[in-house]
Each structure stands twice: as structure tokens, then as C-alpha cells.
C-alpha positions as a Markdown table, in Angstrom:
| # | Residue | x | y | z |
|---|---|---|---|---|
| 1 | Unk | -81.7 | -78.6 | 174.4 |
| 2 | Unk | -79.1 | -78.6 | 177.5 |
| 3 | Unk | -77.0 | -80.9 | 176.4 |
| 4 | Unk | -74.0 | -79.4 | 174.9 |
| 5 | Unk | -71.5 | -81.5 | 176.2 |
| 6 | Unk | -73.6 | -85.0 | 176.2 |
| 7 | Unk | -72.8 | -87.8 | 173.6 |
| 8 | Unk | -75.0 | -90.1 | 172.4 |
| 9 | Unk | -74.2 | -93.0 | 170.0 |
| 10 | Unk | -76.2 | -93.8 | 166.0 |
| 11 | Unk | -76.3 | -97.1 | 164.9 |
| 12 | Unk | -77.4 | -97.6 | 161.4 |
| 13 | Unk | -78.6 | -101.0 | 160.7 |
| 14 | Unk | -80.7 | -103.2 | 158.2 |
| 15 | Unk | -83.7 | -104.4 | 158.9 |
| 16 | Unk | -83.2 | -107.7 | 159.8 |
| 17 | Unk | -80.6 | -106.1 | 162.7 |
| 18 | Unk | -83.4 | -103.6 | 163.6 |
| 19 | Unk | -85.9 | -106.8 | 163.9 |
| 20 | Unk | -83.8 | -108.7 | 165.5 |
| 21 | Unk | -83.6 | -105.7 | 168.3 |
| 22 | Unk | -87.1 | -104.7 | 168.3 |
| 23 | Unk | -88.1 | -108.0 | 168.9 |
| 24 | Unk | -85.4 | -108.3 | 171.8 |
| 25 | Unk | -86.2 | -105.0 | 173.5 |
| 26 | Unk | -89.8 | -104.7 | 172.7 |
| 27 | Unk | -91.1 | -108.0 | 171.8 |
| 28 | Unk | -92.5 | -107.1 | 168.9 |
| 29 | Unk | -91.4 | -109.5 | 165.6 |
| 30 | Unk | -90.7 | -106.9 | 162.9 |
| 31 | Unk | -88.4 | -104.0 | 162.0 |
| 32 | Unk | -89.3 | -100.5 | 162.5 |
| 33 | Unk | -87.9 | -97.0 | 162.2 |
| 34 | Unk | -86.1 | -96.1 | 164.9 |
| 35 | Unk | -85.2 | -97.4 | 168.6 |
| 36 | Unk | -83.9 | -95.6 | 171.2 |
| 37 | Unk | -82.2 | -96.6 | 174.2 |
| 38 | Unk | -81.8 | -93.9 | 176.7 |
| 39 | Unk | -79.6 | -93.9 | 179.5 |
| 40 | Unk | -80.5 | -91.2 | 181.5 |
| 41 | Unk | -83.7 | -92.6 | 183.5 |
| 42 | Unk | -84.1 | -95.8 | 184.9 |
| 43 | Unk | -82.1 | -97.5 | 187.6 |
| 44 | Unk | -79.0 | -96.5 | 186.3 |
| 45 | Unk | -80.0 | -93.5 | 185.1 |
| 46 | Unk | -77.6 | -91.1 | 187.2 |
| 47 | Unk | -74.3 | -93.2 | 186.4 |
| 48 | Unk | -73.1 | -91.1 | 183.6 |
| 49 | Unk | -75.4 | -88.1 | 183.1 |
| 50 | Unk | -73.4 | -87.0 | 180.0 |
| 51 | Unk | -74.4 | -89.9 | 177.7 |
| 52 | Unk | -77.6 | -89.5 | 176.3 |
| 53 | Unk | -78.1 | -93.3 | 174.9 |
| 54 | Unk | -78.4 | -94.8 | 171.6 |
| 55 | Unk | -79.9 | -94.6 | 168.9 |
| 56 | Unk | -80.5 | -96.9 | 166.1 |
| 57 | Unk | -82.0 | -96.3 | 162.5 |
| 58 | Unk | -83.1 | -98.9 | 160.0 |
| 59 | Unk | -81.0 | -97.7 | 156.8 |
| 60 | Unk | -83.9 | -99.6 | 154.7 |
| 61 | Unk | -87.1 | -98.7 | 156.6 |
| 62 | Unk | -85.6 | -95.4 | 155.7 |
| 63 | Unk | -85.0 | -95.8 | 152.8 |
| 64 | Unk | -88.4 | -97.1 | 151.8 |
| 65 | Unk | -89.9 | -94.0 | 153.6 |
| 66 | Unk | -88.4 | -91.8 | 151.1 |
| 67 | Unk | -89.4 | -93.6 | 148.2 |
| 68 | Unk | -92.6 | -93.9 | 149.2 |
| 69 | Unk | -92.4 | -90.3 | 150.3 |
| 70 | Unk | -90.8 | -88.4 | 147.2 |
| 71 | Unk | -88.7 | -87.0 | 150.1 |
| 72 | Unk | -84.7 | -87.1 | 150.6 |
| 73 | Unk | -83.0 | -90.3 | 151.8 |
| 74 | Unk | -80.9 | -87.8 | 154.0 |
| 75 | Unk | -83.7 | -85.8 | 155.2 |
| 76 | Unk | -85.6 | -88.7 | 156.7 |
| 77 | Unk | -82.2 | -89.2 | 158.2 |
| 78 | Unk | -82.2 | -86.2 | 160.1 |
| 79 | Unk | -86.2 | -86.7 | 160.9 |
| 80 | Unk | -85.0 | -90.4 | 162.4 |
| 81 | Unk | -82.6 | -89.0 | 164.4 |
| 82 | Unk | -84.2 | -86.5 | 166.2 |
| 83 | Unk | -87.1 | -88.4 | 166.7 |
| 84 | Unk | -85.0 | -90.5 | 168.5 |
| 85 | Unk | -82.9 | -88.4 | 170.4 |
| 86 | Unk | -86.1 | -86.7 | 171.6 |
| 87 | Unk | -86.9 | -90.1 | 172.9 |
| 88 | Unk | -83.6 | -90.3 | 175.0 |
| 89 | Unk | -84.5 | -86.9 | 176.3 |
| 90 | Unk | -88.4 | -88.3 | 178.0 |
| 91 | Unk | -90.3 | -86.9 | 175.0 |
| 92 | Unk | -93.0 | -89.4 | 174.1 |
| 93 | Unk | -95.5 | -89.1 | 171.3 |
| 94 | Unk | -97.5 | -92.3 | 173.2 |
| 95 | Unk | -98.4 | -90.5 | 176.3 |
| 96 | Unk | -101.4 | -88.6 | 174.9 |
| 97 | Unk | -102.2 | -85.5 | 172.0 |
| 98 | Unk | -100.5 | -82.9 | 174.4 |
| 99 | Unk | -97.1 | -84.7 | 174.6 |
| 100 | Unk | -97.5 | -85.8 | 170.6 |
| 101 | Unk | -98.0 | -82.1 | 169.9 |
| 102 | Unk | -94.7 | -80.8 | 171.9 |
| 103 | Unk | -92.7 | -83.7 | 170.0 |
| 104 | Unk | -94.0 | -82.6 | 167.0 |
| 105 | Unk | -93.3 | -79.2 | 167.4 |
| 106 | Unk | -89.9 | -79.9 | 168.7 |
| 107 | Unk | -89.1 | -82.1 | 165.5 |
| 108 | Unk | -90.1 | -79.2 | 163.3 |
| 109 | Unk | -88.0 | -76.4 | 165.5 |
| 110 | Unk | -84.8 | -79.3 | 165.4 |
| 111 | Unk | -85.6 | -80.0 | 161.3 |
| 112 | Unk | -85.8 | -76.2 | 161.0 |
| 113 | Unk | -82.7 | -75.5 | 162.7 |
| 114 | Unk | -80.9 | -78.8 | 159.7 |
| 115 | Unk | -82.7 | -76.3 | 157.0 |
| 116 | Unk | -85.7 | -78.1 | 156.6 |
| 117 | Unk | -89.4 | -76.5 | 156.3 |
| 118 | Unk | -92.3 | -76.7 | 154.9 |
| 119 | Unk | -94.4 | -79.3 | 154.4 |
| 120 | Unk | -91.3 | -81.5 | 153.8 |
| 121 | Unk | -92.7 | -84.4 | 156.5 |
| 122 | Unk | -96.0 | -83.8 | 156.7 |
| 123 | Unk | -96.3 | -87.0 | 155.8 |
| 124 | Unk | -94.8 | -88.6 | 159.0 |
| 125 | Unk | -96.8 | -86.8 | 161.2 |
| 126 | Unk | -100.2 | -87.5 | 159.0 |
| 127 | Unk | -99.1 | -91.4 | 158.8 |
| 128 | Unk | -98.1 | -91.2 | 162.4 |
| 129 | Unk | -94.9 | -93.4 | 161.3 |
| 130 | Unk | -93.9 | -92.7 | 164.7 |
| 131 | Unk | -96.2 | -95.5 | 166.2 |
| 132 | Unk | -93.5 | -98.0 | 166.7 |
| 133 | Unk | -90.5 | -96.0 | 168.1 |
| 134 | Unk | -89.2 | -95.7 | 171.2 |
């Protein structure tokens, strides 16, 4: 994606942590997925153009998703984490169905490229568990 030589850092938490930052960050009381804290745009955003930003995934939201899901605790790892990296990269599922359709097919080149296909995440994309991500 043009980023070769970027960094970015992963934070696993519970979900009490990931409440606790949802609710500092986004005002909103409960955990969710993932967050994503980029640092390439705003104010600061030309400081260090080789970090990407953060992102943090709830280890139990998670978890739950792939229970619920009959899917791979590891897989909806690697579905997390790109979903937010594409945040910290200005791709936004909330900006309308165009913008949710190149995230989508991003995720699905990205999972592709991990050795995932199929219908594996269907699900998330039917559900759209992406609603309260950054």
C-alpha cells in the first residue's frame, strides 16, 4: 500500500481497556472492536510521516466474534487489523456505500494476500461489525 518502510504500533487489550478508550476518544460508554489512532492527518500529521499510528484490538470482542462466527480466533485477528490499519491510511467505511465498497474490497485483497478467501467473513461485512471502529 506505499508504506514499506512505515511502522505502526498493535495494542491488544480487554474490553474493559478498550471501553475505557472508546469512551475517552469517542465518547461512546462501551467496548468495541477495533480503534485506530492515526497519525498521519491532522495537525500534526506531517511530524513523522513514517508512523502510521495505532491500533488497538479488543482480545475478547474478538474472541466472541469468532465464537459467534464458527470462524478462527486468529483470522478475525488479521480481519481487525487491517480494518484498522485501513483506517490509519483515510479509508472510511462511514463516508458513504462508495467508500464502504473500496474498504471492503481492500480488506478482501489484504485477507487474500494472509491466505484467506471465500466466504470466510462474510459475516462482518453482512453484520456490518464495522459500525463502531475508527
Amino acid at each position: 500500500m506505499g508504506y514499506t518502510e512505515s511502522e505502526l504500533s498493535i495494542l491488544i487489550v480487554d474490553d474493559a481497556e478498550m471501553a475505557s478508550l472508546n469512551l475517552r476518544y469517542r465518547g461512546i460508554d462501551h467496548a468495541t472492536d477495533v480503534l485506530s489512532f492515526p497519525m498521519l492527518e491532522g495537525e500534526f500529521g506531517g511530524i513523522a510521516s513514517d508512523i502510521l499510528g495505532d491500533v488497538v484490538i479488543s482480545a475478547q470482542t474478538a474472541r466472541a466474534m469468532s465464537e459467534e462466527n464458527r470462524t478462527a480466533f486468529e483470522s478475525v485477528l488479521d480481519l481487525l487489523l487491517i480494518h484498522g490499519i485501513l483506517h490509519l491510511l483515510g479509508l472510511n467505511h462511514e463516508e458513504g456505500p462508495a467508500e464502504a465498497r473500496k474498504v471492503k474490497l481492500k480488506t478482501e485483497e489484504l485477507l487474500s494476500m494472509l491466505g484467506h478467501g471465500g466466504k470466510e467473513f462474510e459475516w462482518f461485512y453482512e453484520e456490518e461489525n464495522c459500525q463502531d471502529s475508527l
